[in-house]
C-alpha positions in Angstrom: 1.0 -0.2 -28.2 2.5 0.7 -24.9 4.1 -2.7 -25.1 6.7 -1.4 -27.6 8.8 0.5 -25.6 10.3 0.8 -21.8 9.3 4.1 -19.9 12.4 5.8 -18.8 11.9 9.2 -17.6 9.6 12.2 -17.3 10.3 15.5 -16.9 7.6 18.3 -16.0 7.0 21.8 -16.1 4.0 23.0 -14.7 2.4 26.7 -14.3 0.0 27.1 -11.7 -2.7 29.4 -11.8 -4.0 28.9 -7.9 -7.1 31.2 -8.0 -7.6 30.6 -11.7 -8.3 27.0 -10.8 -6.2 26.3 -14.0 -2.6 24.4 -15.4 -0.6 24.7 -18.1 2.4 22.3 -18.5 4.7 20.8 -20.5 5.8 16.6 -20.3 8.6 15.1 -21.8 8.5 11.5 -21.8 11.6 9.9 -22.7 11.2 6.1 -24.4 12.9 3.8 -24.7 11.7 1.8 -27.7 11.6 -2.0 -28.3 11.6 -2.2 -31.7 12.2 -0.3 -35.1 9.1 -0.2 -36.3 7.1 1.9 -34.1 4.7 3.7 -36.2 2.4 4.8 -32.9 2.8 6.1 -29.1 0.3 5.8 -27.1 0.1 7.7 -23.5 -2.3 8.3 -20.6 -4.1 11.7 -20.6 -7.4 12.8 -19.5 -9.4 16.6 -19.0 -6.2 17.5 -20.6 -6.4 19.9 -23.4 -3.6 18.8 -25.8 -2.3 21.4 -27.8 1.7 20.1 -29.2 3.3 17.4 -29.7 6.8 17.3 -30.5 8.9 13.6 -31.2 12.9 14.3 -30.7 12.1 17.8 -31.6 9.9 16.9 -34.9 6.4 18.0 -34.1 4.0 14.7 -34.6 1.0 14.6 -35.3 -2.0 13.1 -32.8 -5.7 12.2 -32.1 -6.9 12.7 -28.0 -9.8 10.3 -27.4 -10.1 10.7 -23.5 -13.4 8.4 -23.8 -14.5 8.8 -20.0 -15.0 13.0 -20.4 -18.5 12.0 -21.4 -19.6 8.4 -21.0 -22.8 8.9 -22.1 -25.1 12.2 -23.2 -27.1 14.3 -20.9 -30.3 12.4 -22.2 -29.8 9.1 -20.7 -31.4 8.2 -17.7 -31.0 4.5 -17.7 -28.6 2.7 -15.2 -27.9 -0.1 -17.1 -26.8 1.9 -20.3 -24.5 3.6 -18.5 -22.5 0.8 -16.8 -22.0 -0.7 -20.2 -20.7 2.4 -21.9 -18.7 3.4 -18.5 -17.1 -0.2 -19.0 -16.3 0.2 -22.5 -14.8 3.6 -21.9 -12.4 2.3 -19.2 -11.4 -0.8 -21.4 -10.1 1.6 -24.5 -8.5 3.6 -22.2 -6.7 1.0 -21.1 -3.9 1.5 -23.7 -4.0 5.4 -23.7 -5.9 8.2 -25.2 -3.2 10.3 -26.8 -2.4 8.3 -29.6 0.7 9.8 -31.9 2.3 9.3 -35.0 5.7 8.7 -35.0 6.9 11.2 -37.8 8.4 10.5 -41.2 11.6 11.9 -40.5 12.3 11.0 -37.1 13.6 7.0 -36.7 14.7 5.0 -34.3 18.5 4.2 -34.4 21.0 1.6 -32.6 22.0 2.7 -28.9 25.1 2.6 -29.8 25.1 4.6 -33.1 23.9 7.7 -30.4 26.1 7.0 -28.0 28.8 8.5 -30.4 26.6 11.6 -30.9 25.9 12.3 -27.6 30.1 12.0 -26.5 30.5 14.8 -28.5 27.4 16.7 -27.2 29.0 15.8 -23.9 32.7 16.8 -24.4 34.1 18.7 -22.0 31.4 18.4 -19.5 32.8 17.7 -16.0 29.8 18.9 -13.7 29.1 16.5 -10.8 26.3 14.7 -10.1 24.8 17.2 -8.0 24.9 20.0 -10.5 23.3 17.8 -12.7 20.7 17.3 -10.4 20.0 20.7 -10.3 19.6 21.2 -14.0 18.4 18.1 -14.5 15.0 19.4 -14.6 14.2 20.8 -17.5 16.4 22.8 -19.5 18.8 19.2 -19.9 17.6 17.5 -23.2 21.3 16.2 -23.8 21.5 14.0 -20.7 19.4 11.7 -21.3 19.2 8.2 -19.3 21.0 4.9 -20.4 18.3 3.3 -22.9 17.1 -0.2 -21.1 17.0 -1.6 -25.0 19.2 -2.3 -27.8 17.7 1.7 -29.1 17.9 5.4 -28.5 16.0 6.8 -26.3 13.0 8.9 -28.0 11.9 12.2 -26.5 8.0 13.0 -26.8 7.4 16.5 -25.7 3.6 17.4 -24.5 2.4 20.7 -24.2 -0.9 20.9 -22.5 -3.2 22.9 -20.1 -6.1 21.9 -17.6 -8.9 24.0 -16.5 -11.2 23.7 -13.4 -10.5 20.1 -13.1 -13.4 16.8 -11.8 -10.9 14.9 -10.3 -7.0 14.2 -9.9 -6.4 17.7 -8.7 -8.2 19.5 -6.1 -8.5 23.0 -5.6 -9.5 24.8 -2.1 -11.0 28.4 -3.1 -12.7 31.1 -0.4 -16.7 30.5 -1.8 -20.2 31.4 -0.1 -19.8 28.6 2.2 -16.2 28.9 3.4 -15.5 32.7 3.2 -12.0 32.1 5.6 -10.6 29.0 3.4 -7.1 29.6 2.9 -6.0 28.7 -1.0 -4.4 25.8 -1.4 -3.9 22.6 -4.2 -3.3 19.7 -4.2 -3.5 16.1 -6.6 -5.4 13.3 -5.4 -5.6 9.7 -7.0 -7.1 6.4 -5.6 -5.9 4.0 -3.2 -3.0 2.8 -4.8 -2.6 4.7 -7.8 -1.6 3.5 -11.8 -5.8 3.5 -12.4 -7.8 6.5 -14.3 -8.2 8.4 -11.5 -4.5 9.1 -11.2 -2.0 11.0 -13.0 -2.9 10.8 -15.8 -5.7 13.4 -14.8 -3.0 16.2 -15.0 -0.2 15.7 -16.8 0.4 13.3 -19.8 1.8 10.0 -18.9 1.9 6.2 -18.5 0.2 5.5 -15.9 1.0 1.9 -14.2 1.2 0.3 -11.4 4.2 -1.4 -13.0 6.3 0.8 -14.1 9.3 2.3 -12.5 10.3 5.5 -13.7 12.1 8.6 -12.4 10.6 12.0 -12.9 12.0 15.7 -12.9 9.5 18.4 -11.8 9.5 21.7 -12.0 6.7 23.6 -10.6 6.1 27.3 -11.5 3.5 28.5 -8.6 2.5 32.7 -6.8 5.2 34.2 -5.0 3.6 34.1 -2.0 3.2 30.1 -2.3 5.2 27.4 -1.5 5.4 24.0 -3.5 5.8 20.6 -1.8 6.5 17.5 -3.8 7.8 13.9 -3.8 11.1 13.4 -4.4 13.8 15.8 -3.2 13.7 19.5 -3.5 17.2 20.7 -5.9 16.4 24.3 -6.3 13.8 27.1 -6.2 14.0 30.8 -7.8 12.2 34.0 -7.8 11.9 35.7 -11.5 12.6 39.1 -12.2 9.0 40.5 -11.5 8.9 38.5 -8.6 5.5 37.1 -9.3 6.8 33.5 -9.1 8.3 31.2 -7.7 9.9 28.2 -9.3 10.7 24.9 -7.3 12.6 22.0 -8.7 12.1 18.4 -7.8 14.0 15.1 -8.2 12.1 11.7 -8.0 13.1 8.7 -8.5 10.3 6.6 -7.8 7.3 5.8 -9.6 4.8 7.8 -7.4 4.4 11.7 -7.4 2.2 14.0 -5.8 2.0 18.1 -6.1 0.5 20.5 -3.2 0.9 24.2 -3.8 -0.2 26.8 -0.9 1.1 29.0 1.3 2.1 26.4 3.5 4.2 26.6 6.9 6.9 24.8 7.7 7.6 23.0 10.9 10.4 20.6 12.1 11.4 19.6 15.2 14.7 19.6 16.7 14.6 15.7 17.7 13.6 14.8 14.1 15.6 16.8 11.6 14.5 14.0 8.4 10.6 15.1 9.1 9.5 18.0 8.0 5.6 18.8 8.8 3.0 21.4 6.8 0.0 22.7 7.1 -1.9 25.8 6.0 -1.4 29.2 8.2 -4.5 29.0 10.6 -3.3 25.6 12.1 0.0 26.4 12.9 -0.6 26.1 16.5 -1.8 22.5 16.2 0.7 21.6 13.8 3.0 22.0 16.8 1.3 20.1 19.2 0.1 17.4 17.1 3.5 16.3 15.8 5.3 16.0 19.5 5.1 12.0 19.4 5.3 9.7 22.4 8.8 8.0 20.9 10.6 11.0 18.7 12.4 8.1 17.1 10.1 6.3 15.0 12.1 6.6 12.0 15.4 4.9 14.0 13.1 2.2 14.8 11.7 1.1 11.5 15.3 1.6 10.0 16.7 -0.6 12.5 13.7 -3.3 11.8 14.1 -3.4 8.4 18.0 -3.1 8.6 17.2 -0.3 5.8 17.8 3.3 5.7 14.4 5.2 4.5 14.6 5.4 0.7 14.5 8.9 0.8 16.1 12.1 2.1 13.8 13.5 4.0 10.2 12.6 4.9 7.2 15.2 4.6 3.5 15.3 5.7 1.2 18.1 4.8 -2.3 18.6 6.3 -4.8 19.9 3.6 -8.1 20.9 4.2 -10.6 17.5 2.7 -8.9 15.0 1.1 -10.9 12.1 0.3 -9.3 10.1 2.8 -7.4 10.6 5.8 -4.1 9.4 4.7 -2.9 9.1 1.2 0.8 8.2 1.3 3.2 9.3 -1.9 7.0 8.8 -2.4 8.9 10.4 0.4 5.8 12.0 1.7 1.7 11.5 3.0 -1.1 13.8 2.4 -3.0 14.1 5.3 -6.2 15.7 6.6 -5.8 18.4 8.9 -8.7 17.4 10.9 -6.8 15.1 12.9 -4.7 18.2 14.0 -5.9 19.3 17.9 -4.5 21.4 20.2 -2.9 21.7 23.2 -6.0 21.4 25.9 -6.7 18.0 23.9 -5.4 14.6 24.9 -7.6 12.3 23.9 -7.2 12.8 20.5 -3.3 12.4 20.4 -3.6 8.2 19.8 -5.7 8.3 16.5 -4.0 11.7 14.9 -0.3 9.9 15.9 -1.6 6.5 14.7 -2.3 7.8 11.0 0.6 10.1 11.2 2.7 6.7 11.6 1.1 5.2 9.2 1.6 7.4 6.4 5.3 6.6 7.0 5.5 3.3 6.7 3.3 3.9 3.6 5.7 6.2 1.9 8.4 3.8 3.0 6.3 0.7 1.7 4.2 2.3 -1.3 6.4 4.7 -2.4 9.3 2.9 -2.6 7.8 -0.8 -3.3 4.3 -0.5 -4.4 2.1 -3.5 -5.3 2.1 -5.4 -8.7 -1.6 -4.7 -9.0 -4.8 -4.2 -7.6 -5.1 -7.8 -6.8 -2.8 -7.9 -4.1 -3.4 -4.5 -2.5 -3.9 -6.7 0.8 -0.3 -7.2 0.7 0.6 -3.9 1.1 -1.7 -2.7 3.7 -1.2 -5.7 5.4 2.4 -4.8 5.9 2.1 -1.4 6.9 -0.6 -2.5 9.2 2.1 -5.5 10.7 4.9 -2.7 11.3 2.7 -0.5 13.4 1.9 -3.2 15.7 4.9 -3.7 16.2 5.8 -0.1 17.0 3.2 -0.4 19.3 4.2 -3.1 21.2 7.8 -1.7 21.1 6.4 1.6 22.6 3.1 0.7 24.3 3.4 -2.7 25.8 2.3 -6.1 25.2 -1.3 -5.1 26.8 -1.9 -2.7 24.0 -0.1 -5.0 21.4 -3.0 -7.5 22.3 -5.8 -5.3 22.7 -5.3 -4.0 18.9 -5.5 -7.8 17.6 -8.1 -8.3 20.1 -10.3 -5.3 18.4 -9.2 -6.3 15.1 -10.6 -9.8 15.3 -13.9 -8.5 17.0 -14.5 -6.2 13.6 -13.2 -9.0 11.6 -16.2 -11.4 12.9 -18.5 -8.8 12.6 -17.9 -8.2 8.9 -17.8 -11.8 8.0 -21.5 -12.6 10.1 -22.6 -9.2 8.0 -21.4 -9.3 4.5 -23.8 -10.0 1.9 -23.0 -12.9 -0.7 -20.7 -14.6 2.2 -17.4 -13.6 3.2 -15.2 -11.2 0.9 -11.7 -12.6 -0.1 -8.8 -11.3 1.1 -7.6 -10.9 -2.7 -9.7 -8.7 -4.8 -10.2 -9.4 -8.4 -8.2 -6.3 -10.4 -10.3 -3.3 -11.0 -9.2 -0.5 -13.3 -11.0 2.3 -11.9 -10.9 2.4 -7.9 -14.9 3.3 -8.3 -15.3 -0.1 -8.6 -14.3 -1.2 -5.3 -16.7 -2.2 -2.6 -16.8 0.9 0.0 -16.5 -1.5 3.2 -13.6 -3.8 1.3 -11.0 -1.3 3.0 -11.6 -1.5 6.2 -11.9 -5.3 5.9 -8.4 -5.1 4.4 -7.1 -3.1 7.2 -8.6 -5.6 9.4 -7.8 -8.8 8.2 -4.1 -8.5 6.6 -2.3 -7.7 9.2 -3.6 -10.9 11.1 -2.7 -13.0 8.3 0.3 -11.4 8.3 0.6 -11.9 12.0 -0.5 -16.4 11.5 2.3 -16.4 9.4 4.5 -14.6 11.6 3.3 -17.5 14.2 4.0 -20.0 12.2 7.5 -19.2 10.8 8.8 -17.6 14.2 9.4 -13.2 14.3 12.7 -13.7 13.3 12.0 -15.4 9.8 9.2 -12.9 9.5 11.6 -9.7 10.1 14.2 -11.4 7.5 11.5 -11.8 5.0 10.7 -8.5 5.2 14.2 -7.1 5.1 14.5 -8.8 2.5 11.7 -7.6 0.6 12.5 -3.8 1.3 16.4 -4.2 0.3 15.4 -6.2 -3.1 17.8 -9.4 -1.9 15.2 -12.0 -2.1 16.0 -14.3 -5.1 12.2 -14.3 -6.1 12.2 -17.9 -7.1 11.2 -20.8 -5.5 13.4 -22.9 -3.1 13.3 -26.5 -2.1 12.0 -26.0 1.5 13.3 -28.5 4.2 11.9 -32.0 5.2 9.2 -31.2 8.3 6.8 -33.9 9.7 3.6 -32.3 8.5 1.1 -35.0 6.9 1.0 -35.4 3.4 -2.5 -33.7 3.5 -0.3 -30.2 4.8 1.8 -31.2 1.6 -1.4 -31.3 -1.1 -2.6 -28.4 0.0 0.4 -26.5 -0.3 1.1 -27.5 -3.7 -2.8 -26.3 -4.4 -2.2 -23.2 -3.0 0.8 -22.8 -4.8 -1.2 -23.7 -8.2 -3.3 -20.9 -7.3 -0.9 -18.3 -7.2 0.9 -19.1 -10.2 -0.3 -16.7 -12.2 0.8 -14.2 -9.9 4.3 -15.0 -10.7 6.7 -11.9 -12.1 7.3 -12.7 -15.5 10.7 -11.0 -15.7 13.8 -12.4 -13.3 14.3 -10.3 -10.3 17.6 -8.5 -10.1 19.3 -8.5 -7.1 19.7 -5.3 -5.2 16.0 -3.6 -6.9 13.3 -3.8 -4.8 10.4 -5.8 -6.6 6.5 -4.7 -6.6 4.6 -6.8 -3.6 2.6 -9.8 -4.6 0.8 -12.9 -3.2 3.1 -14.9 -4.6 6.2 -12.6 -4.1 5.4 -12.1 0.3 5.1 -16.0 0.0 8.0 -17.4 -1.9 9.9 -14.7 0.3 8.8 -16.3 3.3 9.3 -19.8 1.9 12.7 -18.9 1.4 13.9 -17.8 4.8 11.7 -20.0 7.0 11.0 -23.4 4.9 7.2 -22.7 5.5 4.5 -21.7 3.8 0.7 -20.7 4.5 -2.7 -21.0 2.8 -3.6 -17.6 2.1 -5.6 -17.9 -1.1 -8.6 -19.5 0.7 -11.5 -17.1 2.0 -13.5 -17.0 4.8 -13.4 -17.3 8.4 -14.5 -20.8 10.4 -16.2 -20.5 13.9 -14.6 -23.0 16.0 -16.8 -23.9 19.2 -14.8 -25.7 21.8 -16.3 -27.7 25.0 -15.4 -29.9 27.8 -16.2 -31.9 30.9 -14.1 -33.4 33.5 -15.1 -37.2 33.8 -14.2 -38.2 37.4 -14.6 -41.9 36.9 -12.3 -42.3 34.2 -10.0 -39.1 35.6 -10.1 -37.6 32.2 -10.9 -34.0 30.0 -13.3 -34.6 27.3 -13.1 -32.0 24.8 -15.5 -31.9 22.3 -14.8 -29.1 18.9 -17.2 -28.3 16.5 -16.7 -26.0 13.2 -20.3 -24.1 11.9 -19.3 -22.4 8.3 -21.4 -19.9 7.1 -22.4 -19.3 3.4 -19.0 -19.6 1.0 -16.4 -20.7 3.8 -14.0 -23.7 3.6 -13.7 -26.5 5.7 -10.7 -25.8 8.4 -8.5 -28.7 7.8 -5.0 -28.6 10.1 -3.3 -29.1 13.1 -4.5 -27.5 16.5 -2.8 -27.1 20.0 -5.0 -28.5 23.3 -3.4 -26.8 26.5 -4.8 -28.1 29.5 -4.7 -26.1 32.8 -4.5 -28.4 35.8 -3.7 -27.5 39.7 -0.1 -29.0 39.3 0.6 -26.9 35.5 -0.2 -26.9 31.8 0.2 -30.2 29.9 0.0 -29.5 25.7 -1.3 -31.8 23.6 -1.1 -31.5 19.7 -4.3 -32.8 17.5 -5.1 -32.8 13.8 -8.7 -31.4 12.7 -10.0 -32.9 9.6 -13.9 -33.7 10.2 -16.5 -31.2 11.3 -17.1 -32.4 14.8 -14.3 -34.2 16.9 -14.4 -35.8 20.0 -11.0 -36.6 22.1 -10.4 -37.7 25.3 -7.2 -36.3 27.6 -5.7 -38.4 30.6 -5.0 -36.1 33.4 -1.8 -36.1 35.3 -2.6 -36.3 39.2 -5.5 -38.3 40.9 -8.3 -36.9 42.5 -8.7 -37.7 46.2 -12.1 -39.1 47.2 -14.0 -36.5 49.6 -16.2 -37.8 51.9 -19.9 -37.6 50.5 -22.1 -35.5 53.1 -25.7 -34.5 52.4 -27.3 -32.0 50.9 -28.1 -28.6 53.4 -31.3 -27.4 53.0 -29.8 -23.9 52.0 -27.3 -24.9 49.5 -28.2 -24.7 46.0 -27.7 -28.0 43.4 -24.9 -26.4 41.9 -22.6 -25.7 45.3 -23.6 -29.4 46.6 -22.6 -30.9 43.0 -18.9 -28.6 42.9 -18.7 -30.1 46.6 -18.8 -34.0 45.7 -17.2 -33.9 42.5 -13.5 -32.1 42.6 -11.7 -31.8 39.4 -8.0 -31.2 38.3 -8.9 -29.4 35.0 -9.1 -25.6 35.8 -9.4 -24.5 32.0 -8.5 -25.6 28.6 -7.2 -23.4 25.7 -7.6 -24.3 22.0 -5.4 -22.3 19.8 -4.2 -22.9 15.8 -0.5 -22.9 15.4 2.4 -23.4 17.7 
């Protein structure tokens, strides 16, 4: 099971034949196990053809069941057959397809019996940590990390090739219908990664959302090619023939991403830590495509957060059709080179610098962070989404602060009145193929968590909302709950706390946190955060979206506002229950009034301030329409009257 031991490391070497459409690697896992009876590993690998497999040198034998090459045969032609099969294949995937048998001769010994081996192995050696870096790669079997268990670390060496991959990897060849294409490759995965379409589809792994490992790459690609990957580059090489070109990576995140081409390089002067790429033809847009309104976006995020970005450097590379726009990847974004434009266009700079921001704060946030699971994917995007308004409004202005909300609450509204089945939820139930998710449930997401995001901001002040956050990306928050401070809400605010936080137990980490390492975003996590610094919670496990109607009339006789609010749910929404703020707009200023919604109709009644002088009633001109002469006789203090949830 993959339960029986900790993932460590992983270290790969990878040929790559760019026209051949083909790779040929070796993986070195290195495991850390949790017990002394391992008689199985078990690792992710698909449309990988495994051909040796080697246990701390011992080769092992093993069984490759990748069950989702062929769900179903050819003959089938029933819908219903297949989803059950497909289902089934995903399911004993779960726990990996490579299954191997620990051998006889190899076993599992104390961490501290090796540690006296590997002091001898070791004596002498004085190199510093950079020079270990460097060699760190592959060719550097006796350093191995500190085992996280009571054993030795185990070394499982995979050698494998891939040929004309269906997913995970992607390669752009000249064909009939694009003749000019320039060749390029790059690897490709879902969303948010750690599902089948990720990784695992080219090189042998374990492939989680949860784990945390570090990775050393080495990629072996054409002379005439240059290879960009996460992580931070330690050396490249030209062999003898000088047919290829060897570049050497350092990761030491969880998320990785390869692209080979002959890509060019650009970076400019005002931003050293960026480097940009894209394929030769779009050189010329590359240039004018990256010269952003504010040159220091980075110094801006770093000084939010109070964090220096994770990495070294930062790198975005345009490819030619990726499935989506923007894909972000530790220490760098994959992005779609359509969004490029040149010089004599303007009005495309917003959108193409938008995403380009974007995939920043995602490297930053996903590559660095990343999400516990699939559940709470909303967490994530609604972060990101949160930080770029407020680079907007630190660059554009308040105006186009509020006309972003503004257009995300309009699509908001219009995918609750059009969803089929009522409203989505903001949490979506895991999946374990992104296949599986509903095509429209991303935009909603980009829509809708960054306002939640933004009611809790409302309710807990900016300030408690920036320390929540800089205490997510630096790993400081405790991760447990506090006891939150005495506040005057009704007991009704308190019952529905402690339901929501019923809900969300299960979302709970079920190892401590440890302070200093960052912890993957949750539900639970962003709200116990928030909790902590603020002494405030919110309800965020509730779907749906109310529609609040609001009315009034100025009685003259009683010198009063009557407001009248009415809530209309539609199909699957909750009853709004909680307090709302009446601001009433009168010719000598704004009086504020707080009320408590708990029925679906209320009717209150509001005392204005000044009294209305009595006009002298004249009759009705023959001209004059009802309307004027009833505006003429009445008068009124009330100008308008704004309704709005939270302080």
């Amino acid at each position: 099971m993959m339960s029986d031991f900790e993932y460590l490391q992983q270290r790969l070497r990878l040929h790559v034949d760019l026209m051949g459409r083909r790779l040929e690697g070796v993986s070195e896992l290195i495991l850390a196990p949790k017990i002394d009876s391992i008689k199985r590993i078990r690792v992710h690998c698909r449309q990988c053809v495994v051909s040796k497999v080697t246990v701390n040198g011992v080769e092992a034998r093993f069984e490759h069941h990748d069950f989702l090459s062929e769900v179903v045969q050819e003959s089938y032609r029933d819908w219903n057959s297949f989803d059950l099969f497909y289902r089934g294949a995903i399911v004993a995937s779960k726990e990996g397809t490579l299954v191997i048998e620990m051998p006889p001769t190899v076993r599992i010994v104390d961490q501290n019996d090796s540690t006296v081996d590997d002091e001898k192995k070791s004596d002498g050696d004085t190199a510093t940590d950079d020079e270990r870096d460097a060699t760190a790669v592959w060719d550097s079997s006796n350093h191995l990390p500190p085992s996280s268990t009571a054993f030795a670390p185990v070394v499982v060496r995979i050698e494998y090739t891939v040929s004309n991959p269906r997913g995970g990897v992607r390669f752009m060849l000249p064909d009939a219908l694009h003749p000019e294409r320039v060749p390029h490759m790059y690897t490709y995965c879902g969303p948010f990664g750690g599902l089948c379409d990720g990784a695992r589809t080219w090189m042998p792994c374990r492939d989680l959302l949860s784990d945390k490992c570090t990775f050393r790459v080495e990629l072996i690609v054409p002379a005439s090619c240059v290879a960009v990957c996460s992580g931070r580059l330690v050396g490249q090489s030209l062999d003898a023939h000088k047919l290829h070109r060897s570049f050497r990576f350092v990761i030491n995140t969880k998320t990785s991403c390869s692209l080979v081409g002959p890509f060019r390089m650009h970076i400019a002067e005002h931003m050293p830590r960026v480097a940009h790429f894209c394929l030769p033809d779009r050189v010329a847009d590359l240039t004018t495509s990256t010269q952003f309104r504010d040159p220091h976006f980075v110094t801006f995020f770093e000084t939010y957060l109070n964090a220096r970005y994770p990495f070294a450097t930062y790198s975005q590379i345009f490819v030619e059709d990726p499935p989506v726009d923007c894909q972000y990847f530790a220490g760098l974004s994959v992005l779609n080179q359509d969004i490029l434009y040149g010089p004599t266009i303007i009005d495309r700079a917003p959108v193409s610098q938008a995403i380009q921001i974007k995939g920043f704060i995602g490297s930053w946030i996903g590559g660095a962070i990343g999400i516990q699971s699939t559940k709470h994917a909303w967490v994530l995007v609604g972060v990101v989404g949160y930080l770029f308004d407020l680079y907007v409004q630190s660059v554009m202005g308040d105006e186009a602060y509020g006309y972003r909300i503004q257009l995300a609450l309009d699509a908001l509204v219009m995918m609750e009145l059009l969803a089929e089945g009522g409203p989505p939820s903001l949490m979506y139930e895991d999946v374990d193929v992104y296949g599986e998710y509903d095509p429209s449930y991303m935009a909603f997401l980009e829509a809708k968590a960054p306002l939640i995001l933004r009611m809790i901001e409302r309710k807990v002040e900016r300030k408690h909302m920036q320390f929540a956050l800089q205490r997510i990306v630096s790993g400081t928050s405790s991760n447990t709950k506090q006891t939150s401070p005495p506040t005057t809400t009704p007991d009704k605010d308190d019952d529905k706390e402690d339901e929501d936080d019923a809900m969300l137990d299960g979302d709970k980490d079920s190892t401590p946190a440890v302070s200093g390492q960052t912890q993957p975003l949750s539900t639970w996590y962003l709200l116990s955060t928030v909790k902590e610094v603020a002494g405030a919670c919110t309800w965020i496990v509730r779907g749906g979206l109310p529609f609040i109607s609001v009315g009034f009339w100025y009685n003259r006789k009683q010198t009063q506002a009557e407001l009248v609010l009415e809530q209309s749910l539609l199909a699957g929404c909750e009853k709004f229950e909680g307090g709302i703020k009446i601001t009433i707009v009168e010719d000598s200023g704004e009086y504020s009034d707080l009320r408590r919604v708990e029925n679906m109709r209320h009717k209150w009644e509001f005392a204005c301030h000044n009294k209305v002088r009595k006009k002298r009633r004249t009759r009705q001109k023959l001209d004059q329409s009802d309307d004027d002469y009833s505006q003429q006789i009445t008068g009124t203090l009330v100008v308008y009257i704004v309704a709005s949830l939270g302080p």
